[in-house]
N, CA, C and O atoms as CSV, one atom per row, in Angstrom:
chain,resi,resn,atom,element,x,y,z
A,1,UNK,N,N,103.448,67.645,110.179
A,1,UNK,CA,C,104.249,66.708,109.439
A,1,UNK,C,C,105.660,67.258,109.292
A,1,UNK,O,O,105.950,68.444,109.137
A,2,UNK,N,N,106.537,66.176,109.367
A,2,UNK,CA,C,108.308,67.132,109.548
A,2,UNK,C,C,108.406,66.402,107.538
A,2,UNK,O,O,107.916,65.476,106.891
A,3,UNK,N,N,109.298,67.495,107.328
A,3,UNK,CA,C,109.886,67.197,105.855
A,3,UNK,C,C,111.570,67.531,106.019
A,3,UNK,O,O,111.865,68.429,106.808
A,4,UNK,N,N,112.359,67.027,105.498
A,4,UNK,CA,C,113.540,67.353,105.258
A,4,UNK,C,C,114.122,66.740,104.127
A,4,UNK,O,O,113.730,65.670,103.660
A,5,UNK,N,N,115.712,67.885,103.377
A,5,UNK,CA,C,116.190,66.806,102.477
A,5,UNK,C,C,117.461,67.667,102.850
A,5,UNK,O,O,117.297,68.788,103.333
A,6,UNK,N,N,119.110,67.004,102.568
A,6,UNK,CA,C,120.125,67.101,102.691
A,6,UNK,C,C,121.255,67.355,101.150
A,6,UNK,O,O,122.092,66.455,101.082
A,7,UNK,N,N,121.315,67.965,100.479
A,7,UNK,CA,C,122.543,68.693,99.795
A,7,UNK,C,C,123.749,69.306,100.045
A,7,UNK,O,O,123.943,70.235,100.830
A,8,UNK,N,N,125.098,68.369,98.869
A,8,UNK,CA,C,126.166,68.592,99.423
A,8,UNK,C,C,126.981,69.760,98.661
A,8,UNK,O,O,127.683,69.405,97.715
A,9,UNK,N,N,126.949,70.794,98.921
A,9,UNK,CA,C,127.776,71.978,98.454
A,9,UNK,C,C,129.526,71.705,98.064
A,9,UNK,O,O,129.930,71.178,99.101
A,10,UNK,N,N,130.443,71.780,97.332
A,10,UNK,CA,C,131.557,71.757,97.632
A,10,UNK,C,C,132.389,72.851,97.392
A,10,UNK,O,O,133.189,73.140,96.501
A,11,UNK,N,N,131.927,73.478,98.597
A,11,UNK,CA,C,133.013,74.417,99.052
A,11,UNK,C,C,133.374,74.431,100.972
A,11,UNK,O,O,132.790,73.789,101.844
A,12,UNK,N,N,134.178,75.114,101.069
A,12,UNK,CA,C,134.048,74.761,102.622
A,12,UNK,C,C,133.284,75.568,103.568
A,12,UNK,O,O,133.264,76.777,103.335
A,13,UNK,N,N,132.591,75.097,104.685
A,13,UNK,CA,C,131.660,75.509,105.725
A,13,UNK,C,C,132.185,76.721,106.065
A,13,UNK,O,O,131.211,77.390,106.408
A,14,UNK,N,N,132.925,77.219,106.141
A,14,UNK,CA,C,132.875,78.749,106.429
A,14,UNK,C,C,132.547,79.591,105.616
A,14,UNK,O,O,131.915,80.577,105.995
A,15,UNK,N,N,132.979,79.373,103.965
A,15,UNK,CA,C,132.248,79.844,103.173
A,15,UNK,C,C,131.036,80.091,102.773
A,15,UNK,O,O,130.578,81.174,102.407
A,16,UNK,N,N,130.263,78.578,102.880
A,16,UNK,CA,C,129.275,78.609,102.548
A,16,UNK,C,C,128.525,79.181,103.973
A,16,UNK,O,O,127.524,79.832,103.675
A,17,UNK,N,N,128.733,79.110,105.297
A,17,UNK,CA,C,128.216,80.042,106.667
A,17,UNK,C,C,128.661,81.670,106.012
A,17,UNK,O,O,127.931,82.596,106.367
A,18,UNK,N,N,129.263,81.836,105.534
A,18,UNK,CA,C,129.310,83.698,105.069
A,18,UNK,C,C,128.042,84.078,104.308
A,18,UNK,O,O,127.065,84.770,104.593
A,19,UNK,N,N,128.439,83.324,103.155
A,19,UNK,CA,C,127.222,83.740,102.184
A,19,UNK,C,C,126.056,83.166,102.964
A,19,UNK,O,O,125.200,84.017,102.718
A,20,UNK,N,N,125.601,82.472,103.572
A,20,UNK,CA,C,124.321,82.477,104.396
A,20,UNK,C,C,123.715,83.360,105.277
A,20,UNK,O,O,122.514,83.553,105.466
A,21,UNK,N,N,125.076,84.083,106.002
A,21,UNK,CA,C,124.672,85.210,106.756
A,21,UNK,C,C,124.414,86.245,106.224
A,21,UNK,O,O,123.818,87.059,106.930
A,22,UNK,N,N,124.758,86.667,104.727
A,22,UNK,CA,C,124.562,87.406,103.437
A,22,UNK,C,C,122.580,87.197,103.181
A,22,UNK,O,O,121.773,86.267,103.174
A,23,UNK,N,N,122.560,88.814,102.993
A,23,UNK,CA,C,121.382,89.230,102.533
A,23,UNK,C,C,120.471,87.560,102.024
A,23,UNK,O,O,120.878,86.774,101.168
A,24,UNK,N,N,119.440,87.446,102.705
A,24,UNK,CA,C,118.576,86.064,101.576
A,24,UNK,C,C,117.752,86.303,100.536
A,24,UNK,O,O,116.690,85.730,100.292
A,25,UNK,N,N,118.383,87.344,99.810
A,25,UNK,CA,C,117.567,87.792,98.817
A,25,UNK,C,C,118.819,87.231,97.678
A,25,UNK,O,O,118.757,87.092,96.456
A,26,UNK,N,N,119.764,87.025,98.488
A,26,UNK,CA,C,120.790,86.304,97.265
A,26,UNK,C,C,120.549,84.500,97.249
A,26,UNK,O,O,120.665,83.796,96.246
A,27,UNK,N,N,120.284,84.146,98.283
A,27,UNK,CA,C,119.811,82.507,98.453
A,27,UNK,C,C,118.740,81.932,98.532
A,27,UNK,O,O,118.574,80.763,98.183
A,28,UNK,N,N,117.728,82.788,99.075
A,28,UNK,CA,C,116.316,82.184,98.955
A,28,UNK,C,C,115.787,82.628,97.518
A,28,UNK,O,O,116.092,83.620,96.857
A,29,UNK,N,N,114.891,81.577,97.234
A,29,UNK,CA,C,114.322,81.760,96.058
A,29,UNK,C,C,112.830,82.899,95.597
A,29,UNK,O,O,112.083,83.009,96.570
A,30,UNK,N,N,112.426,83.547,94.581
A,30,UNK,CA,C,111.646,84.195,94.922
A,30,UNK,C,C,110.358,83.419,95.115
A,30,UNK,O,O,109.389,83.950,95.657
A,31,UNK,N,N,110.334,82.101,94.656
A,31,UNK,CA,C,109.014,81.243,94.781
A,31,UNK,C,C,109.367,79.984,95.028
A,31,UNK,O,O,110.463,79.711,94.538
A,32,UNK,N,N,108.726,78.898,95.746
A,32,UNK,CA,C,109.147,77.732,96.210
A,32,UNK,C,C,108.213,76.803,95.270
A,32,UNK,O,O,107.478,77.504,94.574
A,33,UNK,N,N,108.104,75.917,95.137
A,33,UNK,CA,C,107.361,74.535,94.490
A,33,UNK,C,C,108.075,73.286,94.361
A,33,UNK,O,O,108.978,72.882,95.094
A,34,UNK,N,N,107.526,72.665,93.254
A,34,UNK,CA,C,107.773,71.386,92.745
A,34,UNK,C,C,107.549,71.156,91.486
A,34,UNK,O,O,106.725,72.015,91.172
A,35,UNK,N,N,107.750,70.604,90.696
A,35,UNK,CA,C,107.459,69.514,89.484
A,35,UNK,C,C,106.694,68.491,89.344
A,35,UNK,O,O,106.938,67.301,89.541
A,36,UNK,N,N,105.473,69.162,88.887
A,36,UNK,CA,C,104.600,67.787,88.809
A,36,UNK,C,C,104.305,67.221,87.499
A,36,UNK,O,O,103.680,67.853,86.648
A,37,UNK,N,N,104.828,65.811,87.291
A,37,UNK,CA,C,104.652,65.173,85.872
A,37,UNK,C,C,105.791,66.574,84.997
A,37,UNK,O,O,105.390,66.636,83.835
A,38,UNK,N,N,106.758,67.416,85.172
A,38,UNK,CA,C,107.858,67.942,84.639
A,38,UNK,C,C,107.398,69.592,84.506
A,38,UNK,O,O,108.052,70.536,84.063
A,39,UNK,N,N,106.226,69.563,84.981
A,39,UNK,CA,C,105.660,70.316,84.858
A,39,UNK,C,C,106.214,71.635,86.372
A,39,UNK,O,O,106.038,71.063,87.447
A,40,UNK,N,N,106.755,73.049,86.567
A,40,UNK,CA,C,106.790,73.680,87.729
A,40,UNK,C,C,105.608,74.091,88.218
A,40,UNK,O,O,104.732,74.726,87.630
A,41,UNK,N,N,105.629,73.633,89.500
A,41,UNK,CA,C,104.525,74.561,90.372
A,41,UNK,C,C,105.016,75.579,91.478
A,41,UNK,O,O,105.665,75.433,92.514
A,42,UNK,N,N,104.566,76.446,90.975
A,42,UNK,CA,C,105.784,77.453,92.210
A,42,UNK,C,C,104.904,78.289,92.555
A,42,UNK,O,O,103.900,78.519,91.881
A,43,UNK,N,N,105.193,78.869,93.701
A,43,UNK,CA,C,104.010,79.697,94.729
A,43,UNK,C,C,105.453,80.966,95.603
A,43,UNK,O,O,106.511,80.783,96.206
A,44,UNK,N,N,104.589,82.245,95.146
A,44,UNK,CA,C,105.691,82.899,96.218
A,44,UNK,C,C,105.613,83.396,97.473
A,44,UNK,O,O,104.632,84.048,97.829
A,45,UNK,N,N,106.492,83.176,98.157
A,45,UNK,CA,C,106.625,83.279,99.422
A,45,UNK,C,C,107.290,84.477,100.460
A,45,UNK,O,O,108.321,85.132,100.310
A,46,UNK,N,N,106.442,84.493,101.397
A,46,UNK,CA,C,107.238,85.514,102.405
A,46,UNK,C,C,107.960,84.477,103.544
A,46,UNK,O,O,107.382,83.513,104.046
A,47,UNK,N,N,109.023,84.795,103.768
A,47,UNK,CA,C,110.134,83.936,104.793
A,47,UNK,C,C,110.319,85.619,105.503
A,47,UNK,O,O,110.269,86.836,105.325
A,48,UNK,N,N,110.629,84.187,106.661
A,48,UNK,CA,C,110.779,84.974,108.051
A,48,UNK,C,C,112.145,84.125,108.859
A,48,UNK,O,O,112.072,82.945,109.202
A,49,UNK,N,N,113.119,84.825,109.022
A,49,UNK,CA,C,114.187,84.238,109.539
A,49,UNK,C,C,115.090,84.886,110.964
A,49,UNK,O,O,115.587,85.971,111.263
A,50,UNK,N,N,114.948,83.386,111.667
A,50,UNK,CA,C,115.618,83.532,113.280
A,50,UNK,C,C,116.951,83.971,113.611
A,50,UNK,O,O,117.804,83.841,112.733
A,51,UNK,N,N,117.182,84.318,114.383
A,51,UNK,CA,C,118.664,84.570,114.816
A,51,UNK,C,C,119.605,83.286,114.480
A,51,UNK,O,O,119.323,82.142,114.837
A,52,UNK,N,N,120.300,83.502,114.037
A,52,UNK,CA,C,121.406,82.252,113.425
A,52,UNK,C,C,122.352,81.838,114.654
A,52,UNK,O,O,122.965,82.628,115.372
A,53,UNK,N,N,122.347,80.689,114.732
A,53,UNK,CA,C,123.351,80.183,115.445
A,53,UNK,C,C,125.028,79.416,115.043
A,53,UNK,O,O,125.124,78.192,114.950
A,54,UNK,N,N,125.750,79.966,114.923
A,54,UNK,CA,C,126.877,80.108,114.012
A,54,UNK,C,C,128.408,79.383,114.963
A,54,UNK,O,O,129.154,80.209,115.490
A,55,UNK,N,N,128.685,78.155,115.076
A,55,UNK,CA,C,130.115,78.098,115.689
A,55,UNK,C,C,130.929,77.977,114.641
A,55,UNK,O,O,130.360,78.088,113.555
A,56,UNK,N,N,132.623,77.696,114.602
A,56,UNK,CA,C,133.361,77.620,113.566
A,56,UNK,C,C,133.537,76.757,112.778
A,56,UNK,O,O,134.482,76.847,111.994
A,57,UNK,N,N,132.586,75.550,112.752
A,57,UNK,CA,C,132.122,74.786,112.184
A,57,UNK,C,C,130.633,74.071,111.896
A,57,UNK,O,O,130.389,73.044,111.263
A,58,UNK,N,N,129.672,75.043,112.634
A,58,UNK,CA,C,128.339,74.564,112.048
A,58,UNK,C,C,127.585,75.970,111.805
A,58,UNK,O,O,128.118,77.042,112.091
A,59,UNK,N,N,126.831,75.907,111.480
A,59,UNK,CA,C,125.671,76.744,111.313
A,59,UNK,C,C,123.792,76.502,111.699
A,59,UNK,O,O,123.418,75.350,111.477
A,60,UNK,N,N,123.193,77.030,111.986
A,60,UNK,CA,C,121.515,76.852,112.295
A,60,UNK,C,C,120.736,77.939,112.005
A,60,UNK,O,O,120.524,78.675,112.969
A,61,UNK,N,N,120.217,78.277,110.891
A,61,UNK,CA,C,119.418,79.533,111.080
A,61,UNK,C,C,117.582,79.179,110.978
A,61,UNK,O,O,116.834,78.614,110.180
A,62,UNK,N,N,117.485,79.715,111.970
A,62,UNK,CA,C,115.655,79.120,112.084
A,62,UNK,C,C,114.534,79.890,110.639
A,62,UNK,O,O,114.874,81.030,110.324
A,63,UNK,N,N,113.346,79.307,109.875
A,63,UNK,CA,C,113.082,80.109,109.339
A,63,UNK,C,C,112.007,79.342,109.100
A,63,UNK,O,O,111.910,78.126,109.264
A,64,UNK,N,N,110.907,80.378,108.560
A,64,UNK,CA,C,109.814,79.996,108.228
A,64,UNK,C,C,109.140,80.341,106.870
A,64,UNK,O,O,109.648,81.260,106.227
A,65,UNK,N,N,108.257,79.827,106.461
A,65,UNK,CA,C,108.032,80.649,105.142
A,65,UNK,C,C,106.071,80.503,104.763
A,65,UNK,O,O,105.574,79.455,105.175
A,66,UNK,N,N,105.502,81.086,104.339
A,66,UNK,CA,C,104.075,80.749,104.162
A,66,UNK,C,C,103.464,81.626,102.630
A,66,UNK,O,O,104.254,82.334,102.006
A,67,UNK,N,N,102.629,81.533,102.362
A,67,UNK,CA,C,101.870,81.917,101.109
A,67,UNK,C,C,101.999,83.211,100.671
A,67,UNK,O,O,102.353,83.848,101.663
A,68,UNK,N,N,101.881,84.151,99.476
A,68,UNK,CA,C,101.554,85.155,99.850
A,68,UNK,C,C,100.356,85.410,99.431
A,68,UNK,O,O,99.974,86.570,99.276
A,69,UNK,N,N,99.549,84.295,99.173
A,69,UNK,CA,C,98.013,84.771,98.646
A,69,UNK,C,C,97.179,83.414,98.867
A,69,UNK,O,O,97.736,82.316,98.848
A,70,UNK,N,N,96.054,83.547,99.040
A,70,UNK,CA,C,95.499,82.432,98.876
A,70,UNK,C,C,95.530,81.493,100.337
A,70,UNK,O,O,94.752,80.555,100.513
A,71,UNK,N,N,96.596,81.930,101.369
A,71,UNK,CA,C,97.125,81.460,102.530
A,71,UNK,C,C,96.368,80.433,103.521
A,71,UNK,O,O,96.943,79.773,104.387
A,72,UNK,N,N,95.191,80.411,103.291
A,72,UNK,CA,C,94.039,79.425,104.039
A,72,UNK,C,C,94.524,78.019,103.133
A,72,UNK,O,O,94.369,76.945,103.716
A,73,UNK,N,N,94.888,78.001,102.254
A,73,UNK,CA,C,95.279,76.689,101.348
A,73,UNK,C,C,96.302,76.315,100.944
A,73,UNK,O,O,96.489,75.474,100.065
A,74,UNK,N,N,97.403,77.158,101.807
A,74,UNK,CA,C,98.779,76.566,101.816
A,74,UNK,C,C,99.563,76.602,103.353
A,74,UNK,O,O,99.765,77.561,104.098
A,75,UNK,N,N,99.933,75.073,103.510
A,75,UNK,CA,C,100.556,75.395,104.858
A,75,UNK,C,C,101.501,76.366,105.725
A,75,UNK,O,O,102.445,76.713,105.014
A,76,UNK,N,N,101.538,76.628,106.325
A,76,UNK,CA,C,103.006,77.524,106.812
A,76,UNK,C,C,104.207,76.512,107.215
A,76,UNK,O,O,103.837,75.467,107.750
A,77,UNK,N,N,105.484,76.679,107.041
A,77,UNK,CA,C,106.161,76.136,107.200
A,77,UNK,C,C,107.413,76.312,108.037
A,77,UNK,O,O,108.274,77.080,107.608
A,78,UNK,N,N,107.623,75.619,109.298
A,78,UNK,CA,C,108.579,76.338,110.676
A,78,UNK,C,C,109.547,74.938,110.219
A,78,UNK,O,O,109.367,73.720,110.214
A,79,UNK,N,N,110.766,75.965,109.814
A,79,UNK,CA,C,112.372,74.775,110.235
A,79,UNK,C,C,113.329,75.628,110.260
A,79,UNK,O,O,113.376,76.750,110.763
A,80,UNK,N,N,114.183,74.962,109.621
A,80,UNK,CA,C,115.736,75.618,109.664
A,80,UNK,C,C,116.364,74.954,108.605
A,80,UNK,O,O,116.001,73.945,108.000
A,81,UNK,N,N,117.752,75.937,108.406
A,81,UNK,CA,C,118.566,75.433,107.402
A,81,UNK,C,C,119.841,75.326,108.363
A,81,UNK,O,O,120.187,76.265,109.080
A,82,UNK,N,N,120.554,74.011,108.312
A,82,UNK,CA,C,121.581,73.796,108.456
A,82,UNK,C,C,122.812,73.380,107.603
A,82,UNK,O,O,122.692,72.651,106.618
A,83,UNK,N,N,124.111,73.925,108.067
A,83,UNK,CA,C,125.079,73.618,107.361
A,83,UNK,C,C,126.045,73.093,108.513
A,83,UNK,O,O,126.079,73.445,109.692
A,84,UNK,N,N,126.869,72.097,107.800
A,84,UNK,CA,C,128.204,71.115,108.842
A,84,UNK,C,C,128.468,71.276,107.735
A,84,UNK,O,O,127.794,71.712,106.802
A,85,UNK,N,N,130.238,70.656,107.844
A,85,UNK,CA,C,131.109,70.239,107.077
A,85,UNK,C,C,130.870,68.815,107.204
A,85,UNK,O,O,130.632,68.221,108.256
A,86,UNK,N,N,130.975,68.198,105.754
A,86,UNK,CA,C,131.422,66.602,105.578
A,86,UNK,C,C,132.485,66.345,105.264
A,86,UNK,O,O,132.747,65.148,105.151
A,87,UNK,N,N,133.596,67.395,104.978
A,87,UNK,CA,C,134.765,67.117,104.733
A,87,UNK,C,C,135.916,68.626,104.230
A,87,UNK,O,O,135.280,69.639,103.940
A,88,UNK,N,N,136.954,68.705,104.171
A,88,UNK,CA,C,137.159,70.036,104.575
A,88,UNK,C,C,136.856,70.400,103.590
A,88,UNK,O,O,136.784,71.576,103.947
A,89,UNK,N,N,136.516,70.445,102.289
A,89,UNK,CA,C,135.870,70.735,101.324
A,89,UNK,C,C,134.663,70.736,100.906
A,89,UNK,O,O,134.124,71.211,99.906
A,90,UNK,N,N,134.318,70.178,101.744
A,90,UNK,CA,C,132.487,69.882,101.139
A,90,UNK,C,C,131.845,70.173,102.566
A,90,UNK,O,O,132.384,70.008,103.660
A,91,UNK,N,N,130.392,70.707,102.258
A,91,UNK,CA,C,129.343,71.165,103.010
A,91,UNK,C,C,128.153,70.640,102.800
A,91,UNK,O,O,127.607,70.528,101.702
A,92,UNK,N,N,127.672,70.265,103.983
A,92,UNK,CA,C,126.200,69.465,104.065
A,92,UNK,C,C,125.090,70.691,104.582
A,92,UNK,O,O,124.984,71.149,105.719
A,93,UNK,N,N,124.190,71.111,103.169
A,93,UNK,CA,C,123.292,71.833,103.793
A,93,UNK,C,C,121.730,70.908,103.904
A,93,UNK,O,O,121.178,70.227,103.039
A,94,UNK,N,N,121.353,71.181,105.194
A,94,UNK,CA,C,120.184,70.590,105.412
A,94,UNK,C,C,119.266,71.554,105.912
A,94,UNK,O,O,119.466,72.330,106.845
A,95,UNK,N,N,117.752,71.388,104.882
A,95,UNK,CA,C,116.942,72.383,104.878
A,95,UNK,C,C,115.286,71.351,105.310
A,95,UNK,O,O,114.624,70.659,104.536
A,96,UNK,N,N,115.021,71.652,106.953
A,96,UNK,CA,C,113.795,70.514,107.226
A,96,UNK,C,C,113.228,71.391,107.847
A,96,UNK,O,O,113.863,72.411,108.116
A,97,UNK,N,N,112.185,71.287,108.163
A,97,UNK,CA,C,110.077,71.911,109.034
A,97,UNK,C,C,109.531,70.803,108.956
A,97,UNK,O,O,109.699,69.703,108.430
A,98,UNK,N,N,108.470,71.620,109.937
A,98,UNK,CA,C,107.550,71.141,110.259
A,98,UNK,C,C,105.894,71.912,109.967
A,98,UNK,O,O,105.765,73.031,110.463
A,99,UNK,N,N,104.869,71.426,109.315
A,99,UNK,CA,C,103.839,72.132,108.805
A,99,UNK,C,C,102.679,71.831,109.415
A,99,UNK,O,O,103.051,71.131,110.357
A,100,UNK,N,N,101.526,71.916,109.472
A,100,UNK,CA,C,100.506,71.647,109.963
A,100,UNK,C,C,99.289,71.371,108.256
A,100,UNK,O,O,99.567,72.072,107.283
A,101,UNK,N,N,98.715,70.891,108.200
A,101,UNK,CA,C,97.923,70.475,106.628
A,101,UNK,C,C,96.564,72.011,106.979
A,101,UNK,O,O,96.048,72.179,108.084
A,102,UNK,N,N,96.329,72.729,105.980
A,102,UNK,CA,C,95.476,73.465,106.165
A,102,UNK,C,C,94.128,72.802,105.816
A,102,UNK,O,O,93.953,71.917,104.978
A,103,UNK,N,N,93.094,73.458,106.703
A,103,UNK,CA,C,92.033,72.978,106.214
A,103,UNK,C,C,91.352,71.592,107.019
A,103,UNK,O,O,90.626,70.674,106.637
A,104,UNK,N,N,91.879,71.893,108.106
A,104,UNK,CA,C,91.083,70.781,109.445
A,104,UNK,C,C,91.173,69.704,108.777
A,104,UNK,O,O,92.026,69.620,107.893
A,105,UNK,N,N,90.204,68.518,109.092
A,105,UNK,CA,C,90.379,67.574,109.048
A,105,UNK,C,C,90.286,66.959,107.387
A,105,UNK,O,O,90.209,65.734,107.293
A,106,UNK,N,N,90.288,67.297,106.850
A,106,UNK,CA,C,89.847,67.409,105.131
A,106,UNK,C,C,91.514,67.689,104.913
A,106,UNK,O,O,92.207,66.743,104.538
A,107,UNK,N,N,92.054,68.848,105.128
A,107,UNK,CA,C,93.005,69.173,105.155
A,107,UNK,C,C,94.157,67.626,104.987
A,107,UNK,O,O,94.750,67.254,103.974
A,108,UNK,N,N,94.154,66.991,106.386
A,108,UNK,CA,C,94.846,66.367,106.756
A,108,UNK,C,C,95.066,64.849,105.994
A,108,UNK,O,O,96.157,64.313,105.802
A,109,UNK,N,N,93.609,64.262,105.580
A,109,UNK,CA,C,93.482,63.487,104.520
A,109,UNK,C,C,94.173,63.658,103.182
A,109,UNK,O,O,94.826,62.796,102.593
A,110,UNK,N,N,93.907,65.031,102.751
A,110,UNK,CA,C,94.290,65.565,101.615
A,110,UNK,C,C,96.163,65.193,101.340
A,110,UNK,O,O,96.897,65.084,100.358
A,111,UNK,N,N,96.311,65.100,102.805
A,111,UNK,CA,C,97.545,65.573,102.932
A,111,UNK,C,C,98.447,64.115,103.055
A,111,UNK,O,O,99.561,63.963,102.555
A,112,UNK,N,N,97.957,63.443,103.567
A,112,UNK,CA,C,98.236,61.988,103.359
A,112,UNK,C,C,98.120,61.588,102.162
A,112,UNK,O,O,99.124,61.003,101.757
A,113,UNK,N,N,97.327,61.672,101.474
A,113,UNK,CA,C,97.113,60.945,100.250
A,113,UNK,C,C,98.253,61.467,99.315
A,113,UNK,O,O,99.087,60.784,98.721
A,114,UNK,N,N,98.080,63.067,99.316
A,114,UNK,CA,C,98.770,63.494,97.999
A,114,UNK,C,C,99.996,64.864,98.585
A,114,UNK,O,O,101.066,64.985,97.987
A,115,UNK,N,N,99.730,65.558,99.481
A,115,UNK,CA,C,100.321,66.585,99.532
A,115,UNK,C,C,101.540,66.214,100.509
A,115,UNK,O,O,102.458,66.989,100.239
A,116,UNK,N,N,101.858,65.458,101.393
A,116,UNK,CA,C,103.153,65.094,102.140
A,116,UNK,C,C,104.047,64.905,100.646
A,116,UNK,O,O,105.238,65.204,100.728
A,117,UNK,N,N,103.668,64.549,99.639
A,117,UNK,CA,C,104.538,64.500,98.397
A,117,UNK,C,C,105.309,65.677,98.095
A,117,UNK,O,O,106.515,65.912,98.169
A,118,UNK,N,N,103.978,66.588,97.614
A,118,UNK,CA,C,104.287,67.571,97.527
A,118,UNK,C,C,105.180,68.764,98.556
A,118,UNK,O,O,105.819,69.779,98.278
A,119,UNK,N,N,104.895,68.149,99.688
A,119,UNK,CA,C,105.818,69.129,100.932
A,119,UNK,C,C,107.155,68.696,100.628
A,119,UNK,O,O,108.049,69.525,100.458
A,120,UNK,N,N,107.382,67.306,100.537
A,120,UNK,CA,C,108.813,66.931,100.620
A,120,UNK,C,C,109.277,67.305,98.765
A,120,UNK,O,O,110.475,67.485,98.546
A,121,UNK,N,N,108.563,67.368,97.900
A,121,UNK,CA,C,109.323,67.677,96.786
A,121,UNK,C,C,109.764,68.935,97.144
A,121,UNK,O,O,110.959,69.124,96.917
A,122,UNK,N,N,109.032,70.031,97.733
A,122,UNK,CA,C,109.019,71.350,97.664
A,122,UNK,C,C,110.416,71.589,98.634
A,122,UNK,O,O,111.312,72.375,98.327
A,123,UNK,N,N,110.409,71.052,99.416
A,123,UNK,CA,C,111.777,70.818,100.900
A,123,UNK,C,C,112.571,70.879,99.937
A,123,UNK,O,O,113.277,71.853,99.674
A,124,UNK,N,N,112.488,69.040,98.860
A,124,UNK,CA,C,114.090,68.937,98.379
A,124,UNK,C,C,114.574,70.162,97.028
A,124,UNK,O,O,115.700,70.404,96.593
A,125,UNK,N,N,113.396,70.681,96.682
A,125,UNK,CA,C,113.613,71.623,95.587
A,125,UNK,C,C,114.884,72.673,96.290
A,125,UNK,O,O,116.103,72.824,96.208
A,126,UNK,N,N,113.509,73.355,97.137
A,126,UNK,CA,C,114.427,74.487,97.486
A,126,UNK,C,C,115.653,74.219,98.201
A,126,UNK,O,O,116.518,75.071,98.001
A,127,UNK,N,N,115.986,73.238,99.011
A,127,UNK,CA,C,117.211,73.149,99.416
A,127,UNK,C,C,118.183,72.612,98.183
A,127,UNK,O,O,119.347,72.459,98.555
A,128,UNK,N,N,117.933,72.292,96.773
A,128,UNK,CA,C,118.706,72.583,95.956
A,128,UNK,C,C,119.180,73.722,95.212
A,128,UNK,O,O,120.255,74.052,94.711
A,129,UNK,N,N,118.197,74.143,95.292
A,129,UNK,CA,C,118.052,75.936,94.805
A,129,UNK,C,C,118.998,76.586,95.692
A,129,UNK,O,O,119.903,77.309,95.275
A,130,UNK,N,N,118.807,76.348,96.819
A,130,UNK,CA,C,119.455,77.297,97.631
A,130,UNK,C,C,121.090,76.520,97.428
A,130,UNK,O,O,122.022,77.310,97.279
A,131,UNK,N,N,121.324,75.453,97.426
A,131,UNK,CA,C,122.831,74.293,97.111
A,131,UNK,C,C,123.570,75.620,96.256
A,131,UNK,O,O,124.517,76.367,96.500
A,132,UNK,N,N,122.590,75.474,95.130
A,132,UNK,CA,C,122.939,75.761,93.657
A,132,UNK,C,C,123.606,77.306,93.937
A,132,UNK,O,O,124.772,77.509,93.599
A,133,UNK,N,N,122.645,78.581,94.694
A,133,UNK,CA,C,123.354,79.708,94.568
A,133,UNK,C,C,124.345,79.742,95.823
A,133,UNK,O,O,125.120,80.683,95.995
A,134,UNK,N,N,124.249,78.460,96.837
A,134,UNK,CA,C,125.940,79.198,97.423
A,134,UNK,C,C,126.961,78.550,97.075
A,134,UNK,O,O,127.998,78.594,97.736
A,135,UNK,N,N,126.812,77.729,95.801
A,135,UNK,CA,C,127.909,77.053,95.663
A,135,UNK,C,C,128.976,77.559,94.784
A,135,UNK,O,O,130.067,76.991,94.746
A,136,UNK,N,N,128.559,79.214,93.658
A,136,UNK,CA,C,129.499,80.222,93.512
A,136,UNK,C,C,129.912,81.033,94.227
A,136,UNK,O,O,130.766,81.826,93.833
């Protein structure tokens, strides 16, 4: 299943491409989730990140991220984070994957009904999270 969501930073794309190439212990979060009924659900994660692809106006860095416990019951997750400029001031970061539903065919039901929710809350979370710390 692909998930994505799009946040607009305002500062400009080279900036925000520095601090990305900067340690991700300053931008990634230590746990990913969602809000259910206001409630956080957060799970922490090990990320694994690709060689970045960087011109003077875009950015691509490949990355993945999966469970650190419990891992048979949480998907793994393969995308990337991208950044463009939308304007010379403002930056479009877009943070999308692709997952597979754990748990065979049970899994996949599960995943229709209730958890594609949950993937895409979890997408748009953290790509706000991450908005939020490069936007000082």
């Amino acid at each position: 299943m692909h998930v994505s969501h799009t946040v607009h930073i305002q500062r400009p794309v080279q900036d925000v491409s520095a601090a990305l190439f900067e340690s991700p212990s300053k931008w990634f979060p230590k746990s990913v989730g969602v809000h259910i009924a206001g409630v956080p659900v957060r799970k922490r994660v090990d990320i694994s990140l690709g060689d970045p692809v960087k011109t003077s106006t875009w950015a691509v860095i490949p990355i993945s991220w999966k469970a650190t416990s419990i891992q048979k019951l949480f998907p793994v997750m393969h995308g990337r984070l991208e950044v463009a400029p939308s304007s010379k001031d403002e930056t479009r970061l877009t943070v999308s994957g692709m997952y597979e539903a754990p748990l065979g065919r049970l899994g996949e039901e599960i995943d229709q009904a209730l958890m594609h929710n949950v993937a895409e809350g979890t997408v748009k979370e953290l790509a706000e999270s991450i908005a939020k710390k490069l936007s000082g």
